[in-house]
N, C-alpha and C positions, 0 to 999 in steps of 0.2 A: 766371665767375671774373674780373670785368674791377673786379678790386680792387690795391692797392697789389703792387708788386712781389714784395716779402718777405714779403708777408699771402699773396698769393697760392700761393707756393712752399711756406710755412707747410701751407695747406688741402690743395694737392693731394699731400703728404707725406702728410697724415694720409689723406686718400682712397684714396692707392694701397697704404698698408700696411693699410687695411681690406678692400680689392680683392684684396690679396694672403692675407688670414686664406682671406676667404671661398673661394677658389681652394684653398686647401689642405685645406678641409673638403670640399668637392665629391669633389674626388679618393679623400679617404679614407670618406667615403658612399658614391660611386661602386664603390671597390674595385675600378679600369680603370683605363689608362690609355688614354684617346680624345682626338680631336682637339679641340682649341680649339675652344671655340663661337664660327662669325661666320654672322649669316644676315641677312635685311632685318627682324628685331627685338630682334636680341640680337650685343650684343660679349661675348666671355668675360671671366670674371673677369683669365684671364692674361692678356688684351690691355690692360685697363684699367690694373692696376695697371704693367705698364714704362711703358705712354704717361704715366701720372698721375707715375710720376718722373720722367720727361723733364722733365715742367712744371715739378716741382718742382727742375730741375739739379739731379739725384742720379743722374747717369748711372752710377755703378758699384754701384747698389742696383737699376736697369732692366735693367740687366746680369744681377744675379740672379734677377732675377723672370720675364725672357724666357725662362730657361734651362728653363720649365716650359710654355714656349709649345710645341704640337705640332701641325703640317701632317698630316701621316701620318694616312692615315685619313677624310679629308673626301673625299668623294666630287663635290665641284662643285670643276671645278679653278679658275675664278678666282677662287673663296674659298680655294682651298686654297693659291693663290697669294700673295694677300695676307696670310694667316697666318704663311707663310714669309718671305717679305719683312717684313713689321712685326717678326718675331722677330731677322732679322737687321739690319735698322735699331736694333732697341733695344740690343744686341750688338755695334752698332758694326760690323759687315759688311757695307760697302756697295758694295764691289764685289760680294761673293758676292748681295746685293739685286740689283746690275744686271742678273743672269743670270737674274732672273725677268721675263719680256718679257712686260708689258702685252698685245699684241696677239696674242701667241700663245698666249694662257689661253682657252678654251672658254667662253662663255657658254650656259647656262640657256637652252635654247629652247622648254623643256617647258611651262611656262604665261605671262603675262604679268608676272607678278609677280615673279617669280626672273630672267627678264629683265631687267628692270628697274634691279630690286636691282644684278645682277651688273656693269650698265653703269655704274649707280655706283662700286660696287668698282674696276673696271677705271682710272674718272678717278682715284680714291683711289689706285690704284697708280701710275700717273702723275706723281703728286704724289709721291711717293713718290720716285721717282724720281730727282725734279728734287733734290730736299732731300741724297739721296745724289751725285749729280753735284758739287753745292756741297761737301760733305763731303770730298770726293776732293779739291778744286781743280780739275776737271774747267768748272767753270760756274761766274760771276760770281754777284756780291749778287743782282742781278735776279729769277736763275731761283727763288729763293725767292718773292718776293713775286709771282710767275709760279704756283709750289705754292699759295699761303696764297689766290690767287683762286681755285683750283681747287678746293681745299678747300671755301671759301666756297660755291662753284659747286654744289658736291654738298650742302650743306647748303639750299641753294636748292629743288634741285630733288627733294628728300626730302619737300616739305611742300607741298602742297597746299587751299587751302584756297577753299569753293566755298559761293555762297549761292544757295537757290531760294526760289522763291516757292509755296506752297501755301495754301487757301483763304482767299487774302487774306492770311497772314502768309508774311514770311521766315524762312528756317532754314539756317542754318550749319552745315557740316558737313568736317571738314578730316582728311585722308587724308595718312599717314607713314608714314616707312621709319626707324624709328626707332635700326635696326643702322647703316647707313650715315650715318646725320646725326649721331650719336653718335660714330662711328668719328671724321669728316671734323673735330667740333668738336674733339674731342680733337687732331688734328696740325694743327691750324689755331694755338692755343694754342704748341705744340713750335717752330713755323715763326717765332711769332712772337717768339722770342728765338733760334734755332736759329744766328744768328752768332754770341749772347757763348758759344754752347757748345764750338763748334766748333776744332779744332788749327790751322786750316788761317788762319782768321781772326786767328790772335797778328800783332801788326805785330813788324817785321824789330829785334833789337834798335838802337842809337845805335852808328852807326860799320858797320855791317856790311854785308855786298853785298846787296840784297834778292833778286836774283837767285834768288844761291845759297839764301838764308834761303827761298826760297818752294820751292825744289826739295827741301831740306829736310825742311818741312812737310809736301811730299806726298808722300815716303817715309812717315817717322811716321804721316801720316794714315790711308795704307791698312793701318798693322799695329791703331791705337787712331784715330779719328777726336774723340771727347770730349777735350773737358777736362776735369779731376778740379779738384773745387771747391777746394781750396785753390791748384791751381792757378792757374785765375781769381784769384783772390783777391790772391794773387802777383804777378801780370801787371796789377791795377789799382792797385797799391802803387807797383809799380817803375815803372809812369807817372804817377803824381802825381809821385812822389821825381823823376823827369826832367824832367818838364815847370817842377818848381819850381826845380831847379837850373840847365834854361837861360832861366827866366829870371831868376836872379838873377846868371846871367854877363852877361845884358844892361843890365840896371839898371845891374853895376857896369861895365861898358864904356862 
């Protein structure tokens, strides 16, 4: 999706509301309710679809679609970790995220494969992590673009790809994990607007203490961490209108 901004939000709009049909049909095919599908070749429908409104800054439509995301039930706990955390990331819970502790989730030692996977996972909750630190006020711009390598990192290290040589010709052959590269693209995406979304990011209004304005923020933030889009919208009005009015106190000074 490395298309125009509003084209972009455009697509993964329409993506996450077909992510979310398809999620609603499972369920009622299904006639259960079981946990999220995350493994090393599939992300569930309800994961996609809240990540696919993040992209599209529709945080209080990810909001609804999380609310169908379910932990309970996965028997690998740092998938079942990560389930829980991405739910409450899309929910805007990012303190109640912090209490899911990366290093204390069990990893898959049962074959190499789920292994693997799960170390994935584990960076992915990491990343994770760092994105709600930022959300809090807890953590600078940086530790974003700290998440958005790590992400990248695990998109790296999903894919494989290997040439041999047999009688006399080469053959290609490339080996994926296509749960966790899928997972990592998708919040790599999120991270990479994840300031214009965020409460904690509004600058202090003109005249005011920023101090207090930032202590503020990270009240509010830990009850809602999003901006609602007309929010946004608002806050880039009411800076152009500022920015043009000081400078036309300068012109005319």
């Amino acid at each position: 999706m490395d298309v125009q901004p509003e084209r972009r939000r455009a697509i993964a709009f329409v993506a996450a509301s077909a992510r979310q049909v398809l999620a609603q049909l499972a369920r009622v095919v299904a006639d259960r309710e079981g946990p999220t599908q995350l493994s090393d070749r599939v992300v569930g429908a309800e994961l996609s679809a809240s990540l696919l409104f993040l992209i599209a800054q529709r945080s209080s439509d990810a909001y609804e679609a999380s609310r169908n995301i379910r932990a309970a039930g996965e028997p690998n706990p740092m998938r079942r970790g990560v389930i829980l955390a991405l739910g409450r990331f899309c929910r805007g819970q990012f303190a109640e995220l912090l209490e899911v502790d990366p290093e204390a989730e069990g990893l898959d030692a049962s074959n190499s494969n789920d292994f693997a996977a799960d170390l994935l996972f584990r960076e992915i909750l990491r990343g994770l992590h760092l994105l709600a630190n930022v959300g809090l006020g807890n953590a600078g711009p940086d530790a974003v673009d700290r998440a958005i390598e790590m992400f990248r990192y695990v998109q790296d290290l999903s894919v494989d790809q290997a040439i041999s040589e047999e009688l006399g010709r080469e053959f290609g052959s490339t080996s994926l994990f296509p749960g966790p590269h899928h997972l990592a693209a998708l919040l790599e995406k999120i991270a990479g607007t994840f300031g214009e979304d965020i409460l904690i990011s509004t600058p202090p209004p003109p005249g005011s203490d920023p101090e207090k304005w930032n202590e503020w923020l990270k009240s509010e933030a830990s009850r809602w961490p999003f901006l609602w889009e007309n929010h946004r919208k608002a806050i880039a009005v009411v800076s152009r209108m500022w920015w043009k009015f000081s400078g036309d106190v300068l012109r005319a000074g």
